[in-house]
C-alpha positions in Angstrom: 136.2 131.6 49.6 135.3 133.6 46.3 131.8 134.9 46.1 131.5 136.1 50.1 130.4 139.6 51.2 132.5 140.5 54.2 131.1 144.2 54.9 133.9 145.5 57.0 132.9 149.2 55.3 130.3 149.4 57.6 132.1 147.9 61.2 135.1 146.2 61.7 134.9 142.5 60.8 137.3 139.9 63.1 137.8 136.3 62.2 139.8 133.9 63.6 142.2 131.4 62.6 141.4 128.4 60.7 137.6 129.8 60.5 136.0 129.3 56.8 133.1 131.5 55.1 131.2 129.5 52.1 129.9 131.0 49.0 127.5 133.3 48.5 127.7 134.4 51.9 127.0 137.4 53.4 128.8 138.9 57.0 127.6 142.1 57.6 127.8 144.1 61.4 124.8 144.3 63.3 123.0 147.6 62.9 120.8 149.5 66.0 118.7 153.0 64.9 119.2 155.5 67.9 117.8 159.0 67.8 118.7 160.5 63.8 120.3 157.2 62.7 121.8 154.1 62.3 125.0 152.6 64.2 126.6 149.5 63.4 128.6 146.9 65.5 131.5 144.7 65.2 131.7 141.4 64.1 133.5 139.0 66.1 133.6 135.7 64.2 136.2 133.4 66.6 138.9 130.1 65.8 137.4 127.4 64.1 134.2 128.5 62.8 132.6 126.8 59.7 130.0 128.7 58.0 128.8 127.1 55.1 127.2 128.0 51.5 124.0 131.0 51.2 123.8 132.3 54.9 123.7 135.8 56.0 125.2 136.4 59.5 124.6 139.9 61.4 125.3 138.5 64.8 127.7 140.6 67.2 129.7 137.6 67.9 129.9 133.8 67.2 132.0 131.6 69.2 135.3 129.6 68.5 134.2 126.0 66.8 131.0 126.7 66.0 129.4 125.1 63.0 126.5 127.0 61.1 124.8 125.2 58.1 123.8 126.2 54.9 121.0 128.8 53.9 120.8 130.2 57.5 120.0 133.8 58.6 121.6 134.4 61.6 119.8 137.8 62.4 121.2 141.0 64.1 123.1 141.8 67.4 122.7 137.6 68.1 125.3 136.3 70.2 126.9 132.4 69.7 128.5 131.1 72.5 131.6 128.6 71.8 131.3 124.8 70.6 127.6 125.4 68.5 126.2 124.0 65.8 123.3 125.6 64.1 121.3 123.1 61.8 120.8 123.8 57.8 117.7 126.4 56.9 117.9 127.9 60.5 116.7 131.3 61.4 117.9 133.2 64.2 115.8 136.0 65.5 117.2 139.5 66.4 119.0 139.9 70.0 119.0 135.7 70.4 121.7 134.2 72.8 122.7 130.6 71.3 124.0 128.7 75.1 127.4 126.7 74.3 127.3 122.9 73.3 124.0 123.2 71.9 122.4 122.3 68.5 119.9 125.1 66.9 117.7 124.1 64.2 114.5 125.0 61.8 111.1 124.0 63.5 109.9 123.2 60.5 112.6 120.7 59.8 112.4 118.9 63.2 108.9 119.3 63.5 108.8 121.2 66.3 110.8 119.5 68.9 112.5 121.2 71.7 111.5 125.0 73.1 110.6 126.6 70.0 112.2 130.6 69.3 110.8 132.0 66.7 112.1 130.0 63.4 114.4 128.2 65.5 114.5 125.7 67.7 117.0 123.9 70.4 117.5 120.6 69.1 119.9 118.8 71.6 123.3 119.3 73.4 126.7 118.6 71.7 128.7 115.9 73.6 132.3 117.1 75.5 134.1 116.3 71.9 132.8 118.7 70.1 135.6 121.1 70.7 138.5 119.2 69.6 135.8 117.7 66.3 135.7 120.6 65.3 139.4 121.7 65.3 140.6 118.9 64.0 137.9 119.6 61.2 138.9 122.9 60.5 142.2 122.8 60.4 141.9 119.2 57.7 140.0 121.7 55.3 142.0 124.8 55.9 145.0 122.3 55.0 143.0 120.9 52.1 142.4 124.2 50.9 146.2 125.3 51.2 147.1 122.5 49.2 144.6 122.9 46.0 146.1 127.0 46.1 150.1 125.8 46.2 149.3 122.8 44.0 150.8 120.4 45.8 149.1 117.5 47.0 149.4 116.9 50.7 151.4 114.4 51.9 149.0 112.8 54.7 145.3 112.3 53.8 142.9 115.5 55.1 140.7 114.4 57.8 138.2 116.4 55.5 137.9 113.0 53.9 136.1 111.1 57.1 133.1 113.0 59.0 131.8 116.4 58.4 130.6 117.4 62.1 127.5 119.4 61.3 125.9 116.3 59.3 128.4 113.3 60.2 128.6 112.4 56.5 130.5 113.4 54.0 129.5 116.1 51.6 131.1 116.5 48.3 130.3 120.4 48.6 132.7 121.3 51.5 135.1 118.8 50.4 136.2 118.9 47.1 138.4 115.9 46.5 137.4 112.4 45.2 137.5 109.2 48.3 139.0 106.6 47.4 
């Protein structure tokens, strides 16, 4: 997407397939000071990853089909485990492991449910589906995307159009295409 900071300057930077970065992001390698200095880390960023608009990630590595909302912080050296969905506004303190199938979100927002972590909170588990919701989501708006860049229309209708995952509504920001 235009307007994303992908600092692979510092450390090498990995995304997978079918994984989207929104704007105004930032990805940037986790950073450690040792004796004299400062060393950064890769980024592993796997399949099927949806990070939305305004968020800075520093995490070592986030999962395949992992959904992270707008305007988190996702702080260094954190670690994502596969099928996650981190809530909009989160913050994730440094060295945090996120378990798989799980939903992170502000404390603020949900008032303080759930085993509170600094900023962030564990919300509830994702259901089995989650993996192959958020493939088929990935790949309808990686499709959608190909599409508006060739010009052509597509010729079956993007799932894009139904359920966004992270908020099970649609949302005119990720999808930019008019329902009928």
């Amino acid at each position: 997407m235009p307007e994303a900071i992908l600092r692979g300057d510092l450390s090498s930077v990995t995304i997978g397939k079918y994984s989207s970065i929104g704007i105004n992001c930032v990805v940037r390698p986790p950073y450690k000071r040792i004796k004299g200095g400062i060393t950064f880390f890769p980024v592993t960023i796997g399949d099927y990853v949806q990070i939305e608009d305004d968020c800075v990630i520093s995490a070592a590595s986030v999962g395949s089909y992992v959904q992270i909302g707008k305007n988190c912080v996702i702080g260094p050296r954190c670690i994502i485990k596969d099928c996650v969905r981190i809530e909009d506004n989160s913050v994730l303190p440094p060295d945090t492991v996120v378990a798989p199938f799980s939903v992170y979100g502000s404390s603020e927002t949900f008032g303080g449910k759930g085993s509170t972590c600094a900023g962030s909170t564990f919300i509830e588990e994702l259901p089995e589906s989650w993996q192959s919701l958020q493939q088929e989501f990935a790949i309808s708006c990686y499709n959608q995307f190909k599409g508006k860049l060739t010009g052509r229309p597509l010729g079956i209708e993007p799932l894009c159009r139904f359920l966004n995952p992270i908020s099970m509504q649609y949302n005119s920001r990720i999808l930019p295409f008019r329902m009928n």
